[in-house]
C-alpha positions in Angstrom: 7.5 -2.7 32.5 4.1 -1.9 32.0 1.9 -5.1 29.6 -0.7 -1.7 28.7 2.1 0.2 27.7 4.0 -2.3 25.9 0.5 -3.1 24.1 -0.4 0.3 23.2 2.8 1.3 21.3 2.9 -1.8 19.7 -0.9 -0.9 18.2 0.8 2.4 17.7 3.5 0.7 15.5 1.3 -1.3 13.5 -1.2 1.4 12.7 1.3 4.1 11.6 3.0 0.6 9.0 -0.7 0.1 8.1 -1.6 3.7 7.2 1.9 4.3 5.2 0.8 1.3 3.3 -2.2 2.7 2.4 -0.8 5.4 1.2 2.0 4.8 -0.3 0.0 1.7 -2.4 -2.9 4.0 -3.1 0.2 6.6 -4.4 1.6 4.0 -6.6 -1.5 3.0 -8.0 -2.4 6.2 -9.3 1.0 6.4 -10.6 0.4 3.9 -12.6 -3.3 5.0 -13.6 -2.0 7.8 -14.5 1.2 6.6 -16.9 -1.5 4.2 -18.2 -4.0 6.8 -19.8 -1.1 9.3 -20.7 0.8 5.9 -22.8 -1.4 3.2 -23.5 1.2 1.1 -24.4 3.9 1.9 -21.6 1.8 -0.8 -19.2 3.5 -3.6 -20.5 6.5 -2.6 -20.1 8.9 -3.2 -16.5 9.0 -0.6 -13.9 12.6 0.2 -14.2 15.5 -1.0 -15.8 16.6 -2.6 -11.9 13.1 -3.4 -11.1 12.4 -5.8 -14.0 8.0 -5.9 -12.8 5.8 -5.1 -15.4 3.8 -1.5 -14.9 0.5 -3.7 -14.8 1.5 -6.1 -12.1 2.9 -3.2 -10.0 -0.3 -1.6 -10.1 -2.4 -4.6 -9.1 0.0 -5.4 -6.3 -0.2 -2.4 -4.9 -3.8 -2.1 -5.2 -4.5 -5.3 -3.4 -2.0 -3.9 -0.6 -3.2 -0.3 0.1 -6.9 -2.5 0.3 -5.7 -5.0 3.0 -4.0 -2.1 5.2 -7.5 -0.4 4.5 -9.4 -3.0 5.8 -7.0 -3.9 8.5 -7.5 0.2 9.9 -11.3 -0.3 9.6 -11.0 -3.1 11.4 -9.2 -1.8 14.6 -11.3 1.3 14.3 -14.1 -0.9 14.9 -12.2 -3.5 17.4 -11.6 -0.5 19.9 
């Protein structure tokens, strides 16, 4: 086996995880930006009745998530 090869679809790998973090965590922010101006109130409330996380905490987790799998794109844009 080829060390390059082995590399370059591990890079591969971890780009495609990093950008479907992004995404999905920008998604689920503005999911809940969006429930928060339609019902003020609903933000304190949990997720789902199986998912007992509050709407506010969801929001700033995935946040903070879809802005480290930014960063970490940007930063093997800038490494190659």
């Amino acid at each position: 086996m080829n060390t390059a090869e082995d590399e370059n679809t591990n890079n591969r790998i971890a780009h495609a995880i990093a950008r479907t973090v992004f995404l999905f965590g920008l998604l689920a922010w503005g999911y809940v930006v969006a429930m928060q101006l339609r019902h003020l109130n609903m933000v304190y409330d949990t997720l789902s009745e199986w998912l007992p996380i509050r709407l506010d905490y969801f929001g700033e987790a995935s946040f903070i998530l879809s802005m480290v799998a930014y960063f970490l794109l940007k930063f093997w844009e800038t490494k190659k």
